[in-house]
N, C-alpha and C positions, 0 to 999 in steps of 0.2 A: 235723523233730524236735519232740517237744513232750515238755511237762514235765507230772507228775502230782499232785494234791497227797495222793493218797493211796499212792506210791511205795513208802514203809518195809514197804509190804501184799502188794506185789507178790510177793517172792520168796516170802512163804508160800503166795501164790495158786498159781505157779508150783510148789509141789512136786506139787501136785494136778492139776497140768492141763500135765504135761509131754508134747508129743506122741511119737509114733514115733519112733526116732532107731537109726543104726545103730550097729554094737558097734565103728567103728575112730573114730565122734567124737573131737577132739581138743579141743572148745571149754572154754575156762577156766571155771572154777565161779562167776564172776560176772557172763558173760551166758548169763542165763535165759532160754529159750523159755515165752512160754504160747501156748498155742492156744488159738482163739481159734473155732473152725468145725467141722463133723462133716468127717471122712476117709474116709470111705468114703461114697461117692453113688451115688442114680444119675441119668442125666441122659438126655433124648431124643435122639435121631439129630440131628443140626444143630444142637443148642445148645449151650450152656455151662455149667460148673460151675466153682464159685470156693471157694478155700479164702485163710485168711488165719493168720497167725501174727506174734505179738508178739513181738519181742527186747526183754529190759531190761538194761542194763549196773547192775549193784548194785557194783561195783567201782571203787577210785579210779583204774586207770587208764584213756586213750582208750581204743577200740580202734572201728579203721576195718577194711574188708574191701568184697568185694563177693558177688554174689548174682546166683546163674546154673539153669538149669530142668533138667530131661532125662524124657521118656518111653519107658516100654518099648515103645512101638508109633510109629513115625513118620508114620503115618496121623492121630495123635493131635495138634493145634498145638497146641503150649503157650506161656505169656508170665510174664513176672513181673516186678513191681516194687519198691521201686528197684533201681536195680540195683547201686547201690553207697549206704554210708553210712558214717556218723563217728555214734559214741555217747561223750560225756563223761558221767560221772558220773550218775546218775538220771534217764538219758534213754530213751527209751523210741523204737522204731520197728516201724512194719506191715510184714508182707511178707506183698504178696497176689500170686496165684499163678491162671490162669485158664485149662482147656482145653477144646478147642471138640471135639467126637464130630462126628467125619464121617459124612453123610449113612448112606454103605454099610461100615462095618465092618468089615473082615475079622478086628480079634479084637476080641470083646465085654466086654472088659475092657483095662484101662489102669492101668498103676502110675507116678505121678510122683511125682520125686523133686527136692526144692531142695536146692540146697548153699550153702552157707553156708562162705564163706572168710575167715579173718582173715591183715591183710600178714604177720603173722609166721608164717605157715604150716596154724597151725590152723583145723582146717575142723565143721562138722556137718553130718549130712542129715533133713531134714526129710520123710516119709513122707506120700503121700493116694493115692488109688486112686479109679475114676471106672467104671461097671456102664454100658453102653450100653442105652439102656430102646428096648425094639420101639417103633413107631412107632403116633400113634394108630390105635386100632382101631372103625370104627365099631358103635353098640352093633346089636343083632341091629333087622331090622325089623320081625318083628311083636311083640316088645317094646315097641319104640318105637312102633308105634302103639296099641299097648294103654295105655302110659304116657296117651299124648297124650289120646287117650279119657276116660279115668280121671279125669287131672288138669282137664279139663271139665267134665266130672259133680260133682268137687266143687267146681269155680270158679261151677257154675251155683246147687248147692244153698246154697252158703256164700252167696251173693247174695240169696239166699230168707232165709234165717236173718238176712241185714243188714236187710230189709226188713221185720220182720217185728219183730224184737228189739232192733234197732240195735247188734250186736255187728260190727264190722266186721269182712267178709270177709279182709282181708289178714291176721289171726292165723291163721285157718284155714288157710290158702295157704300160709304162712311155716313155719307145725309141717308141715306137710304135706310142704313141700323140706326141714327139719331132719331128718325122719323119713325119707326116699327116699335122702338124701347122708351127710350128717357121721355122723350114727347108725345107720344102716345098715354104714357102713365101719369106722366106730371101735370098735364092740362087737359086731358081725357078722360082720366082712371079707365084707363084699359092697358091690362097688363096680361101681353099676348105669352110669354115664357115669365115664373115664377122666379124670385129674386133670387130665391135657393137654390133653384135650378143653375140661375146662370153659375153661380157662385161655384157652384161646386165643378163646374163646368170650364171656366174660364184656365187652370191652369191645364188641363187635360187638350186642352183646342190649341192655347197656346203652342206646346210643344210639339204637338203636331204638326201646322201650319210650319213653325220655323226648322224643321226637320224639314220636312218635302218644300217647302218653298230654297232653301239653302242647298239641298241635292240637287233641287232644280238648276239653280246657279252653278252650282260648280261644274254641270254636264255641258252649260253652256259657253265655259271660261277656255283658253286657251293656255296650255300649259306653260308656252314660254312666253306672255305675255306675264301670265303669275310671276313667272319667275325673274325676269327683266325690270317689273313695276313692282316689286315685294317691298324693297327698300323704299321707294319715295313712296308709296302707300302706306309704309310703317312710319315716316318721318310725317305725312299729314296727319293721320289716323292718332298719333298722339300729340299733335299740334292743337285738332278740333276736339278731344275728349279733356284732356287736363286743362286744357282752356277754359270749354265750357264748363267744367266741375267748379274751377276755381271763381267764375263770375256769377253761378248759380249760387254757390258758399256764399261768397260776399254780401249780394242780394237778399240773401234770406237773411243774416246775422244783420244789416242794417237796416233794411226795410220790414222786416216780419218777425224780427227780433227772434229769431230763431237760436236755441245755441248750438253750439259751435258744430257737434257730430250728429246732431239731427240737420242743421245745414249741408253738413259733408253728403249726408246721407241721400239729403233730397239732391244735391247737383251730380252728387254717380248716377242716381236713376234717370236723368233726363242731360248724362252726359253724352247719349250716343246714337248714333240715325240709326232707323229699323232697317234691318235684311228683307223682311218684309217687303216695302215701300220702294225700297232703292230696287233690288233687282227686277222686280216687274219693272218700274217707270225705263231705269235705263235700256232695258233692251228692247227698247221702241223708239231711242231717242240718236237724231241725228247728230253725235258724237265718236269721236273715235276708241277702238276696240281698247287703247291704253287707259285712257280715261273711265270709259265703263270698270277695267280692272280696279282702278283704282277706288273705287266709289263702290265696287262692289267689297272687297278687299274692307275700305275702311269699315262698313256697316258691320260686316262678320267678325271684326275683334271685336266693334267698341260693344256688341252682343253679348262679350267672351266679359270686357273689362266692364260693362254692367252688372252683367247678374255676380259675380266673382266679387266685385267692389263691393254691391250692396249687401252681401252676406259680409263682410267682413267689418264693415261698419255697426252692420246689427249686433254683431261680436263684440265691437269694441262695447258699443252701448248695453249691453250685458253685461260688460267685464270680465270678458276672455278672450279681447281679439287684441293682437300687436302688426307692428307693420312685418316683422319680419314672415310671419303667418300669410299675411297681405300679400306680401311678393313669390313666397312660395308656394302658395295658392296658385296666382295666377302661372306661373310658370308651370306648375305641373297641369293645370288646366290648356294648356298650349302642348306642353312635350306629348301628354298624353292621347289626345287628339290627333296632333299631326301626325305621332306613329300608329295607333289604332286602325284615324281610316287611307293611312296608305298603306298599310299592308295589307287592311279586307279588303281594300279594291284590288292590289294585285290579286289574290287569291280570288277574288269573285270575278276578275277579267278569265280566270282557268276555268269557273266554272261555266261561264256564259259564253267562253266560244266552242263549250262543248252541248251548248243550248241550242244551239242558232237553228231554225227553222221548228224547234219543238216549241208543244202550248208551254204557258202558263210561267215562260221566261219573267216577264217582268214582273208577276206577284214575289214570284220566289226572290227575287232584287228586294222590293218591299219591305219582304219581311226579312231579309238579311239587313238592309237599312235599321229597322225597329231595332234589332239585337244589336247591333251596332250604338247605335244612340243610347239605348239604355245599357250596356254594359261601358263603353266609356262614360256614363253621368256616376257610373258605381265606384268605376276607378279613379275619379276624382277629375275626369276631363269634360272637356267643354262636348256634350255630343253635339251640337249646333253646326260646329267647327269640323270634328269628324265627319258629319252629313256632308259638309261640304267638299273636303278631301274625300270622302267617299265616290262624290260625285264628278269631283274631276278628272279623276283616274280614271273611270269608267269613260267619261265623254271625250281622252285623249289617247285611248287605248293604242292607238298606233302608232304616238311617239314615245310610248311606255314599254312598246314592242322593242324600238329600234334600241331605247334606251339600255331594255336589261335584253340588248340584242339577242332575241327572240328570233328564229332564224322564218318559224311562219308564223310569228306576229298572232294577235290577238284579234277575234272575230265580235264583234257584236251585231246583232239583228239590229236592220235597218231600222226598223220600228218600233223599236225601242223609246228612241228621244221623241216622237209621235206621240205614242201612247204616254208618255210620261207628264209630255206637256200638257196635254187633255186633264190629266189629274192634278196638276198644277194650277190648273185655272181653276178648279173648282174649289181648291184647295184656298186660293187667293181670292176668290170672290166671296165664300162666306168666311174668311179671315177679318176682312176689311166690314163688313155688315157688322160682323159678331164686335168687331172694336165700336163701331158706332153704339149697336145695341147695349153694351158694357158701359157705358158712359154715365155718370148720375149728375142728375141738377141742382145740388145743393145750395142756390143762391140765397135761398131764402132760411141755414140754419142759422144759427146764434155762432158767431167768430169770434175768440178771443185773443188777437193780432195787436202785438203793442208794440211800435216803433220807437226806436232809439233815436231817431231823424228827428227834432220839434217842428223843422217847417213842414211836413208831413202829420203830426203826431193828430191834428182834428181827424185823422180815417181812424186811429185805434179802434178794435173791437166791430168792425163794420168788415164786409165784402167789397169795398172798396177799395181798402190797403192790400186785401191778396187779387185786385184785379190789377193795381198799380205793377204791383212785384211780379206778377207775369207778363205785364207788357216792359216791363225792363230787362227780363229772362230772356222773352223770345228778342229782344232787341243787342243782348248778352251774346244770344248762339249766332249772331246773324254778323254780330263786329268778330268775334273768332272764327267764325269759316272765312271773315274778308282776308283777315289776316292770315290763316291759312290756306289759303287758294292763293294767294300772292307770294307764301314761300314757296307753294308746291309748284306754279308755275316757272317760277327762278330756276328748280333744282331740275323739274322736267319740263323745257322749251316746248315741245312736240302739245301740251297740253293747254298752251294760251286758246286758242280757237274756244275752247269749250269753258273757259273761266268763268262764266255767265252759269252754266250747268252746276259744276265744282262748288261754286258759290253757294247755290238753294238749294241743293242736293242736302235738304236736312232737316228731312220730317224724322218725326219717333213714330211708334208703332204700339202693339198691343203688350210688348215686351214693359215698356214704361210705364205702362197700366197696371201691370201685373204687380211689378217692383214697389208700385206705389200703395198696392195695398197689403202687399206679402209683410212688412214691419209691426202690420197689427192683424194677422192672420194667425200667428204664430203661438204657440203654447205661451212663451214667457212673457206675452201680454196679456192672456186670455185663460189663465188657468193659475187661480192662486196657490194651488201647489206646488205649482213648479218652483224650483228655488228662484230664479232669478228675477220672480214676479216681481215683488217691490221695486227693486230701483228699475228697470226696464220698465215697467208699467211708468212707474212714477216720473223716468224719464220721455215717453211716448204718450203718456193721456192729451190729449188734447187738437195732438198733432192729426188727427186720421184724415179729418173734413177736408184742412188745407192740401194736405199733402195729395188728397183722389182728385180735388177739385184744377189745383193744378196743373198736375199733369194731366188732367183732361185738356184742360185749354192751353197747355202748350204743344200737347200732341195735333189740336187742331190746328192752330197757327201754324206750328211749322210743316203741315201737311197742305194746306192754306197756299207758304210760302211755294213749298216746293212744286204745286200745280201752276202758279202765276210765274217761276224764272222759269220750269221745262216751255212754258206756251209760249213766253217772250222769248225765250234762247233759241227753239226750232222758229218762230215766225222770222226772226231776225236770220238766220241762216237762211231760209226758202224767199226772202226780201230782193226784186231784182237788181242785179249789180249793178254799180255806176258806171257811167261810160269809162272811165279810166279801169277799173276792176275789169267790164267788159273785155275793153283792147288787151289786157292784162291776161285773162284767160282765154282767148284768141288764140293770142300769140303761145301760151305754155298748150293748147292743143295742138296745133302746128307742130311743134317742136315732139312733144309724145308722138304723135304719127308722126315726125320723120324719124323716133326715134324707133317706134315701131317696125317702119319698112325695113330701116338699117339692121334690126334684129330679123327678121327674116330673112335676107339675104345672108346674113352671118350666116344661119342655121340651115339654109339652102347650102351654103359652102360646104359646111359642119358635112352635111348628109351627102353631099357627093363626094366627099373625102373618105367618108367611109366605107362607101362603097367601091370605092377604085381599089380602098386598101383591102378588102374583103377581096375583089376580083384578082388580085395581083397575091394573094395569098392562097387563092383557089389554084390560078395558074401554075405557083409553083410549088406546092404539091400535084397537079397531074403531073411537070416535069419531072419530080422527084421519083414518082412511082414507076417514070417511061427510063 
């Protein structure tokens, strides 16, 4: 049972939002139903659909009863909870309701029904209905490779256009999936991939993508750059993530009236820039090789301290998570990682210089990657991380030689980082489509947003209060990276030039998407047998809309942002210099060529010294021998 502090509200709420009900109800005029969920669905073969409804007793006296299911088809399994309660005065209880559509149907359709008994006799019925949806249907195939085609040609030409103009390709990619999925559907009705499809689809792509997009990264990283930039990468990296967690929190608890660990919840998930987004954009961008570490470095933890944070919030919001759980999560999520993919890479650098000029080198990389990522996600670590440490080892093989002094060193096929990259792109072009395509337009559901703010409080219940709270968010991540790019600057000098970059380097990715719907993917929302349906359910109904809708449009905006500072950071560096910069850089070429010739003669010295010293030791050994 729990208590409301906005009760006196309810039963007006309730004239409004009375559900179904049959014409021999007996229930007294003081407990009020509201409904709480759509009645009529539909749902696929094998799954489940959930319906939930409010009781408020507004009356002085108790009234106890219980609460029992019934469907018109017995093919159909129904559940409901609780199954009995006691309401005193201004209390309020759930009753959720959950049937599962059997595989083969034989009626396509289901009507269920709750009843509602009180001990003194009086009863109501509670009405939802449940449409059995055909089962996916794969889309046509030369479609599909028409698509696939298509979305190539412009993965390759948007790549041309990044190179050229420095407008990054992933806007391209991302209109491009907006324009194939959500808008297509929503103002078209054409709906080229089935909802169910993507659905089931979307964490599978995920982990893919941030597997081989993160290998890619770290083949491209320099070992003693990692290891020189670790510390002020670790000191920004939890500068812009607990920041932003902490002004996400706040925004939703004041503005969207959020409470407390369902705000926690939402500001981890959109506490962290994607790996994704950062490692393509920087490594086209006129910045230095420390900075890119850096920025790549931050994207791949706050990866680690997302999905790690948002499981352990879910936990709490179940009632089985603590911080200490929290932290020794994530730390073994890091220990585990770091030592998994540094030891397959050593051991995979033995098998790949025993590869070198034979086929089928890089699949078998591949699919040692795969076993990799999935056997560190079993042991409790971040595979995301290992992929990356996997890939650094590999792409620094020769200061890994000298390191575990290797006397002939570690061989890799030149054509490796070639072919790798080629799969990389493909990988990164339908990443970025498939987030766009993933997107939904729910502008137009029913919101029920109540601010604690009164100069705000006319948006309640409207799409306008959750448009306010994401332009406050996205203006949220944008004062924390200031702030963060100004200590990280202090701490590493070498990194002012690029401050401009540092700063918008801070898009989200398809990772935020995922996070954002994983909370109500899950058993304990979505299956009233689970034990921890009731208070998990009962804490998470409502929240699903806001929570996809938003990080839809914060992943846009700060995707947005980070294409508008890369364009103005490189047009400002290729900007002709002023006449004093000019005489400026005159004069430091000057000075490098004479610093140059004077190296040359040195090394002209160097090499005639050694050769007198070689001839003067040739000499005397022939004297020696005469």
């Amino acid at each position: 049972m729990h208590r409301a502090g906005v009760l006196p509200l309810l039963p007006l709420l309730a004239l409004f939002l009375v559900p179904h009900v049959a014409a021999d109800d007996t229930l007294p005029g003081t407990l009020r139903v509201i409904a709480d969920d759509d009645y009529q669905v539909e749902a696929a073969v094998g799954t489940n659909a959930s319906f939930a409804w409010t009781l408020v007793n507004v009356g002085p006296i108790q009234l106890v009863g219980n609460i029992t299911v019934s469907t018109s088809s017995g093919e159909y399994v129904a559940a409901v909870v609780p199954a009995t309660f006691s309401l005193a005065r201004d209390e309020i209880v759930t009753i959720y309701a959950n049937v599962t559509v059997p595989l083969k149907p034989r009626s396509p359709t289901v009507d269920l029904e709750v009843l509602v008994n009180l001990s003194d006799g009086r009863h109501g019925h509670l009405a939802a209905s449940v449409a059995a949806r055909a089962p996916v249907q794969i889309v046509d195939l030369l479609m599909a490779f028409l698509a696939i085609g298509a979305i190539i040609f412009v993965g390759f030409f948007a790549n041309l256009v990044f190179e050229r103009t420095k407008v990054p390709d992933l806007i391209f990619l991302i209109v491009l999936g907006l324009f194939l999925g959500p808008i297509l559907g929503t103002f078209f009705g054409i709906q080229l991939v089935p909802l169910s499809l993507l659905e089931l689809a979307t964490p599978y792509f995920a982990a893919l993508a941030l597997m081989i997009i993160l290998f890619d990264g770290g083949l491209n990283l320099r070992l003693r750059q990692v290891v020189s930039q670790a510390g002020v990468s670790l000191i920004h990296t939890l500068l812009t993530w607990f920041g932003t967690v902490l002004v996400v929190t706040l925004i939703s608890i004041l503005v969207l009236g959020f409470p407390l660990w369902v705000a926690v919840l939402l500001g981890v998930i959109l506490g962290g820039t994607s790996s994704a987004v950062v490692i393509g954009v920087v490594r086209g961008m006129s910045i230095s090789e420390d900075t890119k570490t850096i920025l790549v470095l931050e994207s791949t933890i706050t990866d680690v301290l997302c999905v790690i944070g948002a499981l352990a919030v879910i936990g709490i919001l179940r009632g089985g998570g603590t911080l200490t759980g929290t932290v020794g999560g994530l730390l073994a999520a890091f220990s585990v990682a770091l030592l998994l993919g540094a030891l397959a890479g050593i051991l995979w650098l033995r098998v790949m210089s025993g590869m070198v000029g034979k086929p089928y080198g890089f699949m078998i990389t591949i699919a040692a990657l795969f076993v990799l990522y999935a056997g560190t996600e079993a042991l409790g670590g971040s595979g995301g991380m290992a992929a990356l440490v996997f890939g650094l080892v590999l792409g620094n093989h020769r200061a890994i030689g000298r390191i575990l002094k290797i006397k002939e060193g570690f061989r890799v096929d030149e054509n490796f980082k070639r072919f790798h990259s080629e799969i990389s792109f493909g990988i990164r072009t339908f990443f970025f489509v498939f987030l766009g395509f993933s997107f939904t337009l729910p502008f137009t559901a029913a919101w029920s947003l109540r601010t604690s703010l009164p100069v705000i409080s006319f948006l309640n219940d409207t799409f306008w209060l959750a448009l306010l709270a994401i332009v406050l968010i996205f203006l949220g991540i944008y004062a924390v990276r200031i702030f963060a790019t100004g200590v990280t600057v202090r701490v590493h000098p070498e990194s002012a030039e690029d401050r401009t970059s540092i700063r918008t380097m801070m898009g989200r990715g398809l990772a935020a998407a995922v996070l954002a719907s994983l909370p109500f993917a899950i058993s304990a929302f979505t299956d009233p047998a689970n034990p921890d349906y009731a208070p998990y359910h009962n804490a998470m109904v409502g929240f699903e809309i806001p929570f996809l809708t938003i990080a839809f449009l914060v992943i846009l905006l700060t995707v947005i942002a980070t294409t508008v500072g890369v364009v103005s950071g490189e047009r400002r560096k290729a900007a002709p210099p002023t006449p004093a910069e000019a005489a400026t850089d005159e004069l430091g070429e000057r000075m490098a060529e004479q610093l140059r010739v004077t190296q040359n003669q040195l090394d002209d010295m160097e090499r005639a010294r050694i050769r007198d010293q070689r001839r003067i030791e040739r000499e005397a050994r022939v004297k020696g021998r005469s």
